[in-house]
Phi, psi and omega in degrees: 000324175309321199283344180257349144319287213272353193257290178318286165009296214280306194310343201268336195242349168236148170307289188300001162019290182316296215289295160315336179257327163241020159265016222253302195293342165302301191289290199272011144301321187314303174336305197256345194319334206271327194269012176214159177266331175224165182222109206256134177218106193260097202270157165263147202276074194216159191236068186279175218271324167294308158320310180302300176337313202252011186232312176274063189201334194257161198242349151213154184237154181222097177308143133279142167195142159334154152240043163228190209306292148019276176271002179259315203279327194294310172328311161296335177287306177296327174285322171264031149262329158312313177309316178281323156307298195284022137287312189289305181307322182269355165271344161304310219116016186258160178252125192232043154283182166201161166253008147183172167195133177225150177288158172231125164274117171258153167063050169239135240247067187331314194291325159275132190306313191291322160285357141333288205300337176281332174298309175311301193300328201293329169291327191281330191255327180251006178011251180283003173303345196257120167312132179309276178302136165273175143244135184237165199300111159212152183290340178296316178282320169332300216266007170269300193303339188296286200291007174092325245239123180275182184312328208280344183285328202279174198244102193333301190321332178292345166217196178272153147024255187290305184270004154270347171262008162274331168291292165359280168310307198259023123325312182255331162284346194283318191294005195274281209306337176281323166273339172275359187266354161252338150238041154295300185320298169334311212090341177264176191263169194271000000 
């Protein structure tokens, strides 16, 4: 929240105004780059001065998205509202390349139709942008996240079976893919 206090502030008050606002989050990754291979920014869907900041900063991007009507359609609203700023930002001088962005389907529910028929349209219109394994809705991640905790912390004994290696399997298929499109970027094989 400071950072979205404090960026009118700045814009109000300096000639470099432009420059300061959507580099700040850049600048200060530059800080730390050596010391990580990836730097994960989990922005909210929203079109705050951190969220821009944090889009122009980033080299891939990976949309979540819900896979019913609803929430496909509000994505869609946000991404072409996203668009149209970061046309005024790259007309700025901001770097709105990326090596790759991709969709994610989160909480999602094979055994359901409608999200079935919504994944399917979402492959028919963004096709391989849409990570292949979805992730899906389990109380094993629910009930990781309630406690702060990821899948990989909690203790299998805590649930069935069955419904903790299926969280488990589609965790590990979403990070396969996330990781080799980070390193496709890279240039190395997976």
């Amino acid at each position: 929240m400071e950072f979205e206090y404090e960026t009118p502030r700045l814009l109000a008050s300096s000639d470099q105004a432009g420059a300061i606002f959507f580099s700040r989050v850049d600048e200060a990754l530059q800080d730390v780059e050596e010391n990580y291979d990836v730097i994960v920014i989990d922005c909210p869907p929203q079109l705050g001065y951190l969220t821009m900041s944090a889009v122009c900063a980033a080299t891939g991007l990976l949309v979540t998205v819900h896979p019913q009507m609803l929430d496909v359609m509000s994505m869609c609203q946000f991404l072409l509202m996203m668009g149209d700023v970061m046309t005024h930002l790259r007309d700025a001088g901001a770097n709105v390349s990326y090596d790759w962005v991709r969709y994610l389907l989160t909480r999602y529910e094979p055994s359901d139709g409608p999200q079935t028929q919504m994944s399917g349209f979402m492959r028919t219109v963004f096709g391989d942008h849409v990570l292949t394994n979805p992730m899906l809705k389990s109380t094993a991640v629910s009930d990781a996240a309630i406690t702060k905790q990821t899948l990989f912390e909690i203790e299998r004994k805590q649930f069935t079976g069955s419904t903790y290696d299926r969280a488990l399997e589609s965790v590990n298929a979403v990070n396969g893919e996330i990781r080799d499109l980070i390193f496709r970027a890279w240039g190395r094989k997976s």
